[in-house]
SERO-292796 format. One record per residue: z, y, x of N, C-alpha, C in turn; residue in one letter. Coordinates in steps of 0.02 Angstrom, whole numbers, plus 32768, in hexadecimal, padded with zeros to 4 digits. Each point is the difference from the previous one (the first is absolute). Layout:
N
ZYXZYXZYXA;...
//
This chain:
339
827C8405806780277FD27FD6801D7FC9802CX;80367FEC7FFF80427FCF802C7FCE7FC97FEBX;7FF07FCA80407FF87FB77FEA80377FED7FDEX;804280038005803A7FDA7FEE7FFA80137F98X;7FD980137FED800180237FD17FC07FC07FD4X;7FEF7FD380147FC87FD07FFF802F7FC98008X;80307FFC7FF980397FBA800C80147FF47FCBX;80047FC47FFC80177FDD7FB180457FA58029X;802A800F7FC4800D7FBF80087FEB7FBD7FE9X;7FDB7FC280207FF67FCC7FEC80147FBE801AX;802F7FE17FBB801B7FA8802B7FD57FEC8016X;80037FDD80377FD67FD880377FDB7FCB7FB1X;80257FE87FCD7FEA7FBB7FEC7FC280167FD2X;8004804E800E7FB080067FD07FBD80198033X;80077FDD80387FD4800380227FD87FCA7FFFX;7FBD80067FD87FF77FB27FFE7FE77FE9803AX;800A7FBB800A7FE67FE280347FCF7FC97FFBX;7FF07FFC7FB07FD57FE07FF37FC5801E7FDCX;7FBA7FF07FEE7FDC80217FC580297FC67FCAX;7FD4802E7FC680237FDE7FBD7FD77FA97FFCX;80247FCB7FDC7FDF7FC57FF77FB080047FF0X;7FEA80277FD27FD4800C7FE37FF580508004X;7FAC800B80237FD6802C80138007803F7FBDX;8007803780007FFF801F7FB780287FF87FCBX;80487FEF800B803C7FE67FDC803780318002X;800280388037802C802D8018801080297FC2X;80408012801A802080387FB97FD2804C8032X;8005801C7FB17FE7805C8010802780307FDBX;8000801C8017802580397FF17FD480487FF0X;801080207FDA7FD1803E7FF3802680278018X;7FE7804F800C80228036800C7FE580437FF3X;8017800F7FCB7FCC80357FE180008046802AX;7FDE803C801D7FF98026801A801B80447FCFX;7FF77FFB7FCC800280267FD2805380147FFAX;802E7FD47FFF804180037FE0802E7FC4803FX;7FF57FD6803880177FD88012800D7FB97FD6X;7FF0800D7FC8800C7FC57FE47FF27FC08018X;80167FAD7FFE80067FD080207FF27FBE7FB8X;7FCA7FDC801080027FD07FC17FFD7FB8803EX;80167FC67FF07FF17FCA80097FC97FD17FD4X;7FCE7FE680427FBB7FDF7FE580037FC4801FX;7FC77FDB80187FEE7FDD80217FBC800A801BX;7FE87FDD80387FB58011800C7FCD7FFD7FD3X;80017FB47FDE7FCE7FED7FCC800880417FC5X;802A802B800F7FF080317FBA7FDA802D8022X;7FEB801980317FD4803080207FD680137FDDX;7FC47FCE7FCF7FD0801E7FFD801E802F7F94X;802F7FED7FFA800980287FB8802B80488019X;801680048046800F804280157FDA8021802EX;7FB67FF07FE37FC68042801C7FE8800D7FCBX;7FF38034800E7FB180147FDB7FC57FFF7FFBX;7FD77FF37FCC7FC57FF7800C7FD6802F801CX;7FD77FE780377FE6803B8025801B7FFC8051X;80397FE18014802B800080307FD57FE0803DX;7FEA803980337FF97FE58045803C7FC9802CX;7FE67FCF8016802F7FCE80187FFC80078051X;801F801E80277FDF801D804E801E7FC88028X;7FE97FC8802480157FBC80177FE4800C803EX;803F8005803C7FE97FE1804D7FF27FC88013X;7FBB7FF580177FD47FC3800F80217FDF8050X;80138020800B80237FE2804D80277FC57FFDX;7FEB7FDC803B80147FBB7FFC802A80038044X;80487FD68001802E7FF780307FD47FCB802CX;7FFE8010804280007FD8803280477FD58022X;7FF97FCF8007802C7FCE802C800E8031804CX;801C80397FEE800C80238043802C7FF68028X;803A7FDA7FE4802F7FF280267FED7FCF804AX;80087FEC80347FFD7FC680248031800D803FX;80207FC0800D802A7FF280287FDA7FEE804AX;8015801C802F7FE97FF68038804A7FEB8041X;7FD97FE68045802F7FEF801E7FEE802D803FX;803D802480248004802C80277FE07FDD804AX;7FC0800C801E7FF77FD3804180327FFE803BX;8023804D7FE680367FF18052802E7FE07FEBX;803A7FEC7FCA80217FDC7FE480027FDF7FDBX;7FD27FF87FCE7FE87FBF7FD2803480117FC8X;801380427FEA802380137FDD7FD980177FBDX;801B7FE67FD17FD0801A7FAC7FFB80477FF7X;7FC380127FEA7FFD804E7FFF7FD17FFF7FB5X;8019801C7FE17FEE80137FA47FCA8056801AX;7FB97FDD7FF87FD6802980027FD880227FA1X;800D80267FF77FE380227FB07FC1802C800FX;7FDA7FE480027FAB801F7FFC8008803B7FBBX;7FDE8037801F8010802E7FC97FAB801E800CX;7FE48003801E7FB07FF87FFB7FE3800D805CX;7FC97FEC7FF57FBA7FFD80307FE980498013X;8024800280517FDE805F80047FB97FF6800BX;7FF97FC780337FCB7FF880257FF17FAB800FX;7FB87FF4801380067FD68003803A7FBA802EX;801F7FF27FDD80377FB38031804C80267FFFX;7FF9804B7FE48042802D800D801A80057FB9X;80467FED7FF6801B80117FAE803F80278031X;801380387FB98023802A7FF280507FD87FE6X;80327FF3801780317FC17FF9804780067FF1X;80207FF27FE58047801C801780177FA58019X;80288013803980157FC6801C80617FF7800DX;800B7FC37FF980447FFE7FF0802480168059X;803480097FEE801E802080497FD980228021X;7FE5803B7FDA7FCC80338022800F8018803AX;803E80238017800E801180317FEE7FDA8039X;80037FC080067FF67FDE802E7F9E7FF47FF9X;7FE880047FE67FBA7FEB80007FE080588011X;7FF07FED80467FD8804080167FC97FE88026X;7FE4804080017FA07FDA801780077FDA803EX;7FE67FD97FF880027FAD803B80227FD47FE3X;80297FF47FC980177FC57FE57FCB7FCD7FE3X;80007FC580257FD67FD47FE780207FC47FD6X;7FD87FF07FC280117FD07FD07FC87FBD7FF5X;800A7FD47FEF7FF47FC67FEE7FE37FEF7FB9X;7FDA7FEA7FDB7FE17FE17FC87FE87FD77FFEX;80187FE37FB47FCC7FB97FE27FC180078025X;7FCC7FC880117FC2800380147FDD802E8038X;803A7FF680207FF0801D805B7FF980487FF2X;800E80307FD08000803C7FF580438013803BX;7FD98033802A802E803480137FFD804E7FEEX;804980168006800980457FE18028801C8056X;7FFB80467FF28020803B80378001803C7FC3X;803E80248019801980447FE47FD1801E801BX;7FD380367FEB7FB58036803E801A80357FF6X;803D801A7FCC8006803B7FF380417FFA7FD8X;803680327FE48020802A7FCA8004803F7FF8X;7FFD7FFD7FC5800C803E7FC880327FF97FE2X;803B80258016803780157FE7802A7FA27FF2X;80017FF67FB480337FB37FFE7FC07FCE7FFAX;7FC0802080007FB67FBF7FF880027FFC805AX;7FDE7FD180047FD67FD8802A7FC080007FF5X;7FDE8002803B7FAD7FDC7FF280097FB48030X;7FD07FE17FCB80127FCA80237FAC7FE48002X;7FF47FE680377FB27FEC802480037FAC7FF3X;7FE67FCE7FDF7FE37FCB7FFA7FDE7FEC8013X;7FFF7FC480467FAF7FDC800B80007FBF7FECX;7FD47FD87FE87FD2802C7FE2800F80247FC2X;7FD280217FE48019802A7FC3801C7FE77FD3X;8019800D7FBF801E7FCE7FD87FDC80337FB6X;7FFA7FD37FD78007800A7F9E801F7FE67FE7X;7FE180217FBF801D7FD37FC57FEF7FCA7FF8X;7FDE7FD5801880047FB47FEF80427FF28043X;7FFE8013804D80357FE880158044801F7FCCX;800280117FF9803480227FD680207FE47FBCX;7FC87FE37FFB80177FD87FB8800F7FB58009X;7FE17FE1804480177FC18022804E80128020X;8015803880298043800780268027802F7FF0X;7FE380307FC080368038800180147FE67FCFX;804180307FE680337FFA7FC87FF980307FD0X;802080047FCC7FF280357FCD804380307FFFX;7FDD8046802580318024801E803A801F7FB9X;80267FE07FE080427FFC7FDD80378036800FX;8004803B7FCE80318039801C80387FE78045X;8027801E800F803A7FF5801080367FF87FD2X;7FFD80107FC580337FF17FDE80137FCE7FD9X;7FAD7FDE7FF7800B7FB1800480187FBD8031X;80317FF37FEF80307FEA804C7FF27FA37FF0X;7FB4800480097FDE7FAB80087FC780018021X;7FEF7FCD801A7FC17FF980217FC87FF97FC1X;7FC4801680137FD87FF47FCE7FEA7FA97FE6X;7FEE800F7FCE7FF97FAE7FD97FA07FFD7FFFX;7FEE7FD07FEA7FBF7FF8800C7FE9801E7FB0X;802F80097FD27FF680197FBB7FED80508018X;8045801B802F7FD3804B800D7FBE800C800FX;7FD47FD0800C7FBD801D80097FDC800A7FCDX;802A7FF17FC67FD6801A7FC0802C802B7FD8X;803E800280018022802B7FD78013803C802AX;8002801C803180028029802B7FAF801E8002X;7FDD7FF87FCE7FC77FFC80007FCD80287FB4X;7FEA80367FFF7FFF800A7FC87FA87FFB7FD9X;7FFE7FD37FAF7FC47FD27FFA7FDA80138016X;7FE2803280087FC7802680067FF980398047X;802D7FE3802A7FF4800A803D7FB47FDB801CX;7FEB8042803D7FC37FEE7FF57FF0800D8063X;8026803C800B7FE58020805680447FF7802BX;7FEB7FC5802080257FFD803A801580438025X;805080097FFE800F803E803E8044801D7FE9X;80357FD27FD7803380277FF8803F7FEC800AX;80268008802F803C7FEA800880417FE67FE6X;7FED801F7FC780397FE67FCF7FE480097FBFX;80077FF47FC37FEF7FEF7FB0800180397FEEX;7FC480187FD4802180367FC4801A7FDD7FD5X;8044800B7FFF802A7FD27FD07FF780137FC1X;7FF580227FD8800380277FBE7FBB7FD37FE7X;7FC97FEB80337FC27FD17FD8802A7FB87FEEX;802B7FEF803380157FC77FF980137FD77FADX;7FF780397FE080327FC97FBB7FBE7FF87FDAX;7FBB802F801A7FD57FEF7FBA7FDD7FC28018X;7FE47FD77FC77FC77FC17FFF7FC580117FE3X;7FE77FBA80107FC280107FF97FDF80087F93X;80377FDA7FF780117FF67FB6800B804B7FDCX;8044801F8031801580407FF37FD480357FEEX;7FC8801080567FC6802B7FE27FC47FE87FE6X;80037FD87FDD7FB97FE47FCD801D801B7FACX;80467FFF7FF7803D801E7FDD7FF3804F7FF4X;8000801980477FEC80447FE57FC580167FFAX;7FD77FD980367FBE800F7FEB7FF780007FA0X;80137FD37FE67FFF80027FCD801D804B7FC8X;80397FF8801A7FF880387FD980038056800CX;7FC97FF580397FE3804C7FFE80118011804CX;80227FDD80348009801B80327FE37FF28038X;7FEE802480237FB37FFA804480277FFB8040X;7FFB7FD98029801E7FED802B7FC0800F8048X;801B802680227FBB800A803C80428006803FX;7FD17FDC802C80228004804B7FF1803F8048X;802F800A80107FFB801A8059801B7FD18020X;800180118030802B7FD48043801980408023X;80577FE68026802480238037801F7FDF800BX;7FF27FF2805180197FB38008805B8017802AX;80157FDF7FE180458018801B801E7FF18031X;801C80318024801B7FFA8056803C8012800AX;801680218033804B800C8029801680347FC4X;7FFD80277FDD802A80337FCC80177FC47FD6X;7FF37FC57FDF803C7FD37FEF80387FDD801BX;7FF57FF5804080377FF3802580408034801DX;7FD480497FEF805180328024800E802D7FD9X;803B80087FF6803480157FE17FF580588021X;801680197FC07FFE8049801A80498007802EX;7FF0800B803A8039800780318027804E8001X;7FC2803C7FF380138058800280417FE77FC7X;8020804480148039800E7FE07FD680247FBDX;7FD7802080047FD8801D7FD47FAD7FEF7FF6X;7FF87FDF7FA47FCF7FEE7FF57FC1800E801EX;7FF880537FFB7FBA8015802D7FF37FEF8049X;80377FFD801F7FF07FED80467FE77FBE8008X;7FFE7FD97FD57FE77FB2800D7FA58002800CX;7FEE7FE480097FA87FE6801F7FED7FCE7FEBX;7FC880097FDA7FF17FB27FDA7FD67FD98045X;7FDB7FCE800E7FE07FF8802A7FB07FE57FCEX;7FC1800A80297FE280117FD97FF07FA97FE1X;7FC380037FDA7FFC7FC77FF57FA8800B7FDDX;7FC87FC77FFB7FC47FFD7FEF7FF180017FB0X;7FEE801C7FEA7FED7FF17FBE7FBB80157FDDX;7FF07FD57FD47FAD80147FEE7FF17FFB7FBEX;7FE180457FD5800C7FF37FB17FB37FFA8001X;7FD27FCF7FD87FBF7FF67FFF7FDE80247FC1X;7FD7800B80047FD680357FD280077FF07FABX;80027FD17FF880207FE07FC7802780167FC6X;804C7FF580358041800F7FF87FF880468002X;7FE8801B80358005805A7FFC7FEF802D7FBFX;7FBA7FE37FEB7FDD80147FBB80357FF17FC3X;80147FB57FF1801E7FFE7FD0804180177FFCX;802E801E8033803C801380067FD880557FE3X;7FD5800080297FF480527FF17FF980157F98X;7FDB7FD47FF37FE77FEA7FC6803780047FC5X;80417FDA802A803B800A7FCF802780357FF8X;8003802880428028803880047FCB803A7FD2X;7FDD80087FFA7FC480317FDB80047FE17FCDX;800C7FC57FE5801580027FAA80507FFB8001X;8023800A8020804780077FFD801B7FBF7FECX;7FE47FD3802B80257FA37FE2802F8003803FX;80277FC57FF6803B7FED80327FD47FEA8042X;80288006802E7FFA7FE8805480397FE48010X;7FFE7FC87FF8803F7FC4801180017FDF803CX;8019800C80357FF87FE5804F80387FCB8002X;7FEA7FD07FF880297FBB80188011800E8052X;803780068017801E800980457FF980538009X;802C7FFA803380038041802C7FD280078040X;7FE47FCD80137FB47FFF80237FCD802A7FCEX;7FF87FF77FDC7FB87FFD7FDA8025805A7FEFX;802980117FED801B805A7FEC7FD87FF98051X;80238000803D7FEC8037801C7FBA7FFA802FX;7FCE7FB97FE27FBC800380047FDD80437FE3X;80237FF17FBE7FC1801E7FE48030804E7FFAX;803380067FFD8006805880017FDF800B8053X;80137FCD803F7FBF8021801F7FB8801F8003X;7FDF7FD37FDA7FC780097FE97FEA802F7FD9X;8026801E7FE2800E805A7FCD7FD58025802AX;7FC6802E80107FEE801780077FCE80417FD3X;8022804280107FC7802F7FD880247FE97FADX;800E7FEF7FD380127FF47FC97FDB7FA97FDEX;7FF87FF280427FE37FAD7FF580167FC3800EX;7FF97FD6800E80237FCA80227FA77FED8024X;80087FFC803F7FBA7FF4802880037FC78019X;7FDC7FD47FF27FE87FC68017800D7FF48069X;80097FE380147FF97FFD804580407FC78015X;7FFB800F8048802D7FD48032801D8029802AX;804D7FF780208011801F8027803C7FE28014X;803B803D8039804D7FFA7FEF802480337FE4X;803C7FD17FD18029805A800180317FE8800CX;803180368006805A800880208017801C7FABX;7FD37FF57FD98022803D7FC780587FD17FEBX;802080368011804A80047FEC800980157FC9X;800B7FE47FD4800D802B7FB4805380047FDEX;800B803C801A804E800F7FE7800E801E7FCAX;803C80297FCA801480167FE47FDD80367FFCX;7FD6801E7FC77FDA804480127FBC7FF57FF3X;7FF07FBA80197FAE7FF77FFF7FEE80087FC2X;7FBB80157FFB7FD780097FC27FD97FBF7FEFX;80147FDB7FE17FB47FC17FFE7FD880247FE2X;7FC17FEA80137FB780017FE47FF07FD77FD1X;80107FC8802B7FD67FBC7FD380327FE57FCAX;80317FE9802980317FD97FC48031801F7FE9X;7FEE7FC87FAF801F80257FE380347FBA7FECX;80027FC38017801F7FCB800080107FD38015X;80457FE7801680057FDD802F801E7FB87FFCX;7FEF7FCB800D80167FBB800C800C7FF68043X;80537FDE8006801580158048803A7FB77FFAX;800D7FF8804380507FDD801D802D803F7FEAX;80277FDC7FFC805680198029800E8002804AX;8012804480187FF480068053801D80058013X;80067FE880498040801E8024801F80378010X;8043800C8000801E803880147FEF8029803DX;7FE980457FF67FED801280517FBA7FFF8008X;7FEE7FEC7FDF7FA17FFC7FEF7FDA802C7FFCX;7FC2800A80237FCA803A7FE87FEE7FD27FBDX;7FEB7FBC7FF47FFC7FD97FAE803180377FBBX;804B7FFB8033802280037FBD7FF8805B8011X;7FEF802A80207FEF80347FEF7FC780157FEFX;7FCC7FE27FFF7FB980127FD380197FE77FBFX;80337FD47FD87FE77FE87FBD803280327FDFX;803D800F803E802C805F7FEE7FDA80337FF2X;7FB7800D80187FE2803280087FE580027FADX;7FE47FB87FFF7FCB7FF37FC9802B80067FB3X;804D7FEE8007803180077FC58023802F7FF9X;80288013803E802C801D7FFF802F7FE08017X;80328010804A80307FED8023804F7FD37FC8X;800680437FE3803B7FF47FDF7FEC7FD47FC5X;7FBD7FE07FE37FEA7FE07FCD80097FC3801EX;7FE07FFA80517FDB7FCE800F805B7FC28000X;80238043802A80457FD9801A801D7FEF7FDFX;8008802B7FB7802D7FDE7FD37FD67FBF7FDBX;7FC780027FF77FD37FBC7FF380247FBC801FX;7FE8800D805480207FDC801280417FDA8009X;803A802D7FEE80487FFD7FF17FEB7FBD7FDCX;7FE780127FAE80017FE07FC67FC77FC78014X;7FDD7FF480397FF57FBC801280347FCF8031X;801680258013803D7FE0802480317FD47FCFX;800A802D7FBA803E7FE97FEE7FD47FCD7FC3X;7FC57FFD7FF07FD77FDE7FDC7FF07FB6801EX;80038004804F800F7FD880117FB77FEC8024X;7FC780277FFE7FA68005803080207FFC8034X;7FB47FCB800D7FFA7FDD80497FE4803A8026X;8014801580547FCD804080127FD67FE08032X;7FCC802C80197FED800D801C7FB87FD18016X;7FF27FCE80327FB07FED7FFE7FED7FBB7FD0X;80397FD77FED7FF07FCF7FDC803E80117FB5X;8004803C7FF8802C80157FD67FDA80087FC0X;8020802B7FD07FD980067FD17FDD80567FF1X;7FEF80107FC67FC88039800B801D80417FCDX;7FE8802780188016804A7FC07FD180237FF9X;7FE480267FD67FC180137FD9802180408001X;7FE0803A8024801780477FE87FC3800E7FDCX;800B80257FCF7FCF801F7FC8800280497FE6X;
//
């Protein structure tokens, strides 16, 4: 299947560049699976469009301050370093700005006498070596809150909470599952109420949000892998729902391809690991059977898993009719409910 076939047109002015004033205020959009059909909601109506019985599947991953600016020792030139995780100890996995030029022996500069050197690349990553080592507490004193590219501002000190989703919990993910972003803490006490169970995994998100499917053709693209861990908990009660035939509602496109990793034997198995799972046009889900999602970018393995999960020609013409409706897209945008 043609990437170019995953392209949509969207005005620049519905890219938001802000979150909404107020946390859980965002417009929603439904999109029925059944017929394509399209209704306009808002978030606060979420919990009267489930059902009772409805698994709530929420990624626990919390964004790190990965971004940090460093200064080049041979030129004292700014270099935009993105921590994308810890191979080893003092060594992160990186993408660094003007990559081409940063090859092993480039030495950099940091807040608090931290020095960095390139020790290695992999393909457009870097490894990059820290002495002394660095965390998340340095990280939360000097890094930034690594903010798509398509948000064209420096981050604000508000992103460290709205770039941030409530119930983030495990340090290790590069960028937001945006799709948790609109619920509160108000929201799921809301559904708790009326009948819906909300249980967590974590997959902490890495380099497959930052690149664009480049193949001329969908299959040839490569997800890169990424960590994720569903706890014994979550495994039982997901299992629990699919054996009485209740809904499986995955807030984000992280949390689909946690837990369809986790599918094993006709189960969903408890454990920790990585996967690369690519989920295109064709796939069978296991688990879900519902989805709470962004609006994605054009060219996306995102906007081709939620093609897979609807239907291409459903998903695109959906989107058409958010364009001309006038939805915000994409990480501080607003949300669509496939059902």
């Amino acid at each position: 299947m043609k990437t170019s076939s995953f392209s949509f047109d969207l005005p620049p002015k519905l890219i938001a560049q802000e979150p909404p004033a107020v946390r859980g205020s965002s417009r929603l959009m439904v999109l029925e699976r059944s017929d394509g059909r399209v209704s306009d909601h808002r978030i606060p109506e979420l919990p009267e469009l489930l059902a009772e019985g409805t698994v709530l599947l929420l990624n626990d991953s919390r964004v790190r301050k990965a971004r940090l600016f460093a200064e080049a020792a041979e030129t004292s030139a700014r270099v935009e370093i993105l921590l994308l995780r810890e191979v080893e100890a003092g060594v992160w996995e990186a993408l660094v700005s003007k990559a081409r030029k940063q090859n092993p022996g480039r030495r950099y500069r940091l807040p608090e006498g931290v020095e960095a050197a390139i020790v290695g690349a992999r393909e457009e990553l870097r490894l990059v070596g820290f002495a002394p080592r660095i965390d998340d507490a340095y990280l939360e004193r000097h890094g930034h809150v690594p903010l798509p590219p398509y948000i064209h501002r420096a981050d604000t000190p508000s992103d460290a909470e709205r770039y941030q989703t409530v119930y983030a919990r495990h340090f290790g993910s590069a960028a937001a599952p945006t799709a948790g972003l609109h619920l509160t803490d108000g929201l799921l006490e809301r559904l708790r109420r009326r009948g819906v169970r909300d249980v967590y995994l974590t997959l902490h998100v890495g380099l497959g949000t930052f690149r664009p499917i480049r193949a001329d053709q969908v299959e040839e693209h490569r997800m890169h892998e990424e960590h994720y861990r569903v706890p014994e908990g979550t495994a039982g009660l997901i299992n629990r729902a699919l054996e009485e035939r209740r809904p499986v509602l995955a807030v984000g496109t992280t949390t689909v391809r946690a837990v369809e990793s986790a599918w094993l034997n006709g189960v969903v198995r408890a454990g920790e690991g990585r996967t690369g799972l690519y989920i295109t046009p064709g796939y069978h889900f296991r688990v879900v059977s519902q989805l709470l999602t962004n609006f994605h970018t054009p060219r996306s393995s995102l906007l081709v898993l939620v093609a897979a999960f609807a239907g291409r020609e459903r998903i695109l013409s959906a989107y058409r009719e958010a364009v001309q409706r006038g939805y915000r897209f994409f990480s501080y945008g607003d949300a669509m409910l496939i059902r």
